[in-house]
N, C-alpha and C positions, 0 to 999 in steps of 0.2 A: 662819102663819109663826112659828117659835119663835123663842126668842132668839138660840140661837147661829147660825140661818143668816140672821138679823138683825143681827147682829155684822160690825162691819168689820174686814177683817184687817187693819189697820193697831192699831187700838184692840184686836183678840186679841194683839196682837206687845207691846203698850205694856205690855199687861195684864203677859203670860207673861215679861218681863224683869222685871219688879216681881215675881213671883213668884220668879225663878232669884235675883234681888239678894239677898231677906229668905231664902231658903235657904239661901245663903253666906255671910249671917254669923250661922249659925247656932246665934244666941242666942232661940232662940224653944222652944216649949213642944211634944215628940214629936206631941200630936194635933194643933197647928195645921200644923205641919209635917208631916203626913200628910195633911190638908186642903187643903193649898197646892198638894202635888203633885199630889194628884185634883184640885185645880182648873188644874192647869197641863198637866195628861194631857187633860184635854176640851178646852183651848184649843189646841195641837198637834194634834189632830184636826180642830178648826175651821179651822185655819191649813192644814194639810196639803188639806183638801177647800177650798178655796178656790183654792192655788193652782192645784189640777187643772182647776178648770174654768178657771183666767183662761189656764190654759198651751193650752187646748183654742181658745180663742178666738185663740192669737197666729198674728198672717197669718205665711206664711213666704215666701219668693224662689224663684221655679220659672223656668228657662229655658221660654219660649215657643216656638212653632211656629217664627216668624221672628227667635229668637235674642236677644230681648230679654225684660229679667226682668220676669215677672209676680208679681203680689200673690194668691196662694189663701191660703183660710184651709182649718186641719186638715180631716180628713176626717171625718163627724160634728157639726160645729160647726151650732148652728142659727144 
């Protein structure tokens, strides 16, 4: 397991505003600022694959046989 799929999307989110904040007051140095963004472009990927799988997992509301809603999950989900 590497790090980024070691990474919780909450602490990749915490990260990637700390990154968009020091870009917008952008008084900082063109390389760090081209650093910040490649590290805020791989954390957008972590956070983008993260939500896919948790959206994969979400049960959704299906009318059943006798008209009452049931709980499935997506199709695919292990």
């Amino acid at each position: 397991m590497n790090a980024e799929s070691s990474m919780k999307f909450e602490d990749a989110m915490k990260r990637l505003e700390g990154i968009v904040r020091d870009l917008e007051v952008g008084e900082i140095e063109i390389e760090r600022a081209l650093s910040l963004f490649e590290e805020g472009t791989k954390l957008v990927k972590i956070c983008a694959k993260k939500l896919l799988k948790i959206e994969k997992k979400v049960e959704i509301l299906k009318k059943g046989e006798d008209g009452n809603d049931v709980l499935e999950l997506f199709a695919g989900v292990e």
